[in-house]
Each structure stands twice: as structure tokens, then as C-alpha cells.
N, C-alpha and C positions, 0 to 999 in steps of 0.2 A: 276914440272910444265909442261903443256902440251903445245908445241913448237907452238910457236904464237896465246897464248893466255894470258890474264892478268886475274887473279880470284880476285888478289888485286891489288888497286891503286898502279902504284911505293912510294917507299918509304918516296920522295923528294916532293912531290903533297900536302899529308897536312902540310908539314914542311914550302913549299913558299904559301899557302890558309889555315893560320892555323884560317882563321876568317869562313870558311863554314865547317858543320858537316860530319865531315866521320867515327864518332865511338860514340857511343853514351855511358859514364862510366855508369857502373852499381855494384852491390853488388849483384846481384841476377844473376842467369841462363836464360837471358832473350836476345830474338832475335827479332831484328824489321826488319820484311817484305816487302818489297815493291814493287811496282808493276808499269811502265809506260806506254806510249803510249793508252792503253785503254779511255774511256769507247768503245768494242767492242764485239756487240753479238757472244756469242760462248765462246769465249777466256776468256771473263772479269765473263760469269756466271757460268764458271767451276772453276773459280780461287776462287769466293764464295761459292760455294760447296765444296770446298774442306776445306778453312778454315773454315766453317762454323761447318763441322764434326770435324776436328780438334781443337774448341773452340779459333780458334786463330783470332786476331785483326793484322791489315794491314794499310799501309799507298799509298793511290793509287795516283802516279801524273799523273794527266791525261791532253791529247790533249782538247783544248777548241773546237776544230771543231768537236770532236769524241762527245763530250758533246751536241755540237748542234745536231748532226745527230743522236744521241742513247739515245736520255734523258731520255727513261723509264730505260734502264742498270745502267746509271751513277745515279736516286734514288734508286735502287736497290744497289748500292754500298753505298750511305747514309743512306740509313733505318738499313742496315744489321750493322752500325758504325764503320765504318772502318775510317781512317784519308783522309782528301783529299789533293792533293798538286797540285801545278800550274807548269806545264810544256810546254810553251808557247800556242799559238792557232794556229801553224801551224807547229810545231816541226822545229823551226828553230835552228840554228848553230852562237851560238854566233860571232865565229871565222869570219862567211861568212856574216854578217847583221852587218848596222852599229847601234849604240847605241841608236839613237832614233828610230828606227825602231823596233829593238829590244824588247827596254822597253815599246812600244806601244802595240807591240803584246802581252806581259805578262800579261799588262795590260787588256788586253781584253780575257783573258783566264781567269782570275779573276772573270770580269767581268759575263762569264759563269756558273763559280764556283759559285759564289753568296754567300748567309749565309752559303753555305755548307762546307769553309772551318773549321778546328777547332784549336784550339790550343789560344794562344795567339799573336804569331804574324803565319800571311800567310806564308805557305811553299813552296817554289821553287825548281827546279831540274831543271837544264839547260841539254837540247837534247845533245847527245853525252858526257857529261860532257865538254862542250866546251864553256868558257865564258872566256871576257876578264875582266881586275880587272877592267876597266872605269865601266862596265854592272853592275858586281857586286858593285861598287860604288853607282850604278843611280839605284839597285833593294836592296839600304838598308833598305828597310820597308819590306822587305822577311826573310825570317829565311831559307839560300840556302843550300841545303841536299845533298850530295855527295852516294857515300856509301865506305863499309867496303871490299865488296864481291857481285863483278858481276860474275853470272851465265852463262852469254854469252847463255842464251838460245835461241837468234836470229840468230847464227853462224849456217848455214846450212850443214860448213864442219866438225861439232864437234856433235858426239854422243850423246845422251842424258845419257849413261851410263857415260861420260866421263866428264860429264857436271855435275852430280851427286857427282862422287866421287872428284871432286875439292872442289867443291863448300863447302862439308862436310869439307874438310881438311883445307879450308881459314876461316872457320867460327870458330868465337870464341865469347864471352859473351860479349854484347853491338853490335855487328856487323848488320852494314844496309846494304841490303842484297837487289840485286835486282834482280828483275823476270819483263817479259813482259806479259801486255795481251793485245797480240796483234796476228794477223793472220801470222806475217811472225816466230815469237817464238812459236804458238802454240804447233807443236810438242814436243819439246825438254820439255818445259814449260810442259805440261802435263803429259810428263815422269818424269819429276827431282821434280814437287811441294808434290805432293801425300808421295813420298819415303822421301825423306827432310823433309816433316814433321813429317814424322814417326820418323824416325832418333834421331831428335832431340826434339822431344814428348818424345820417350822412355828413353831419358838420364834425363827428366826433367825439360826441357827447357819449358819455354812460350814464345808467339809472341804475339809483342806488338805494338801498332800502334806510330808515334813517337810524343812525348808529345810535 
């Protein structure tokens, strides 16, 4: 493990939140991709380029203000079918907001999102991965999405080589998997998605958006 950094949640995180998803079971060779902070020109239409070439499906939770500011990107992430998820409208911090302010603001990312979410129930991803259990109590009409395997592709003191070869070694079959499209991960993001899909294109793996 590279020294101050996490590629997996600690161990104890879905053991005390074993009610939000951090692994998705499967039977099959299958990877679910995701993607935050976007809708963001530049960032969020290379991230579609690239799965697009690679055949692969994505689940994007996006900023509800980036939604307002980039609407033609973010139907370009709906047309191409990729999953959409709610990750507040102003990338707040659950920890730092209190509960009605909170679930005000989720609500109004939503709101953004419009028909475009998909699934059965709404998908949520709390900023930072920092929510307290009241939030998650008052956002039980969401289906809340942790992951498997952070990329830290917005770490500016970590390699994109370095960022690569973790990310490969945390990933295993059902793993949700995060990536930024976003300006301050561009870098690393553009280094580690392209070879990562390769990676695990050639073992036989598919990506898949989260049901």
C-alpha cells in the first residue's frame, strides 16, 4: 500500500454502514465504474471517449451545479447510457452541514437530475464519503453508493503510474470503483482510465453501470 493513501475503504466502514453499497456480488468478471464531481467539459468528454471505445457502461454521480452550468455534457452522458447518481448540488460534506441543509441540497441535485436518473430507486454518493447515520436516515428514498476501490486520481502528490498499479491490485470482481471527471483529477484520470480499461478488458472483465 502506498504510504498515505487508502485504495480500499478500511475494513470496519461496511461492517458499521453495512446498510450503503460498497461491493456489488456478482458471478461474472464484472466491474462497475464510476465517475464524480463532473458534468465537466474536457474531463467528463474524454471519460466518454474512452468508455465508449472500450464498450464499457458507467455510473456518473454528478454536481447538480456542474449539471446546471454544462447541460449539453451531462445529455451527452445520458444519450451515451451510462447510470446517473445524485451527489449533492454543491458538493457538500455531510460531517460540515447540518441534516436539513443537507437533504435540501440533495434534493435539489435531483431535482437537476430530473428523469435522467435510472434504476429503481435514486442513487446517491455522499462528497468525501462523509455522511452522518441522521443523513443517511432522512436520504432513505436513495440507494447510497460507497465504493470498493478509490483511485485517488485527485491526489496531486501521487503518480498516475502509482495510481494505476493500486488501483489494479484493490480491484477485484463486483468492485465499485471510483474515478473523477473533474479538472483537479484530470491528469492522473487520463493516465490511469485508458490503461485500467485495458487491463482489465484483456482479462475479460466488463463495466457495468450500477443496477
Amino acid at each position: 500500500m502506498t504510504p498515505g493513501y487508502f485504495f480500499r475503504p478500511p475494513f470496519f466502514l461496511p461492517w458499521l454502514y453495512p446498510g450503503l453499497l460498497w461491493r456489488i456480488p456478482v458471478t461474472e468478471k464484472q466491474i462497475f465504474l464510476t465517475f464524480d464531481d463532473g458534468p465537466v467539459p474536457g474531463p467528463t468528454e474524454f471519460v466518454l471517449e474512452q468508455l465508449s471505445g472500450a464498450g464499457a457502461k458507467a455510473t456518473f454521480f454528478c454536481i447538480g451545479d456542474n449539471i446546471r452550468k454544462n447541460p449539453s455534457v451531462f445529455r451527452q452522458v445520458v444519450s451515451n447510457g451510462h447510470g446517473i447518481g445524485n451527489h449533492t448540488f454543491n458538493h457538500l460534506s455531510g460531517w460540515k452541514t447540518n441534516d436539513e441543509a443537507y437533504v435540501a441540497n440533495t434534493d435539489l441535485c435531483q431535482e437537476a437530475i430530473g428523469s435522467s436518473g435510472n434504476g429503481p430507486k435514486e442513487l446517491f454518493r455522499p462528497p468525501y464519503g462523509r455522511i452522518r447515520k441522521t443523513q443517511i436516515e432522512a436520504l432513505r428514498r436513495y440507494r447510497i453508493v460507497m465504493w470498493d476501490v478509490l483511485t485517488n486520481d485527485y491526489a496531486k502528490n501521487l503518480s498516475g503510474e502509482t495510481s494505476l498499479r493500486e488501483s489494479i491490485r484493490a480491484t477485484r470482481p463486483g468492485s465499485i470503483v471510483v474515478f473523477h471527471d473533474s479538472i483537479k483529477a484530470e491528469k492522473n484520470m487520463s493516465y490511469v482510465l485508458p490503461r485500467y480499461l485495458d487491463h482489465f478488458g484483456g482479462l475479460g472483465f466488463t463495466f457495468k453501470s450500477i443496477p
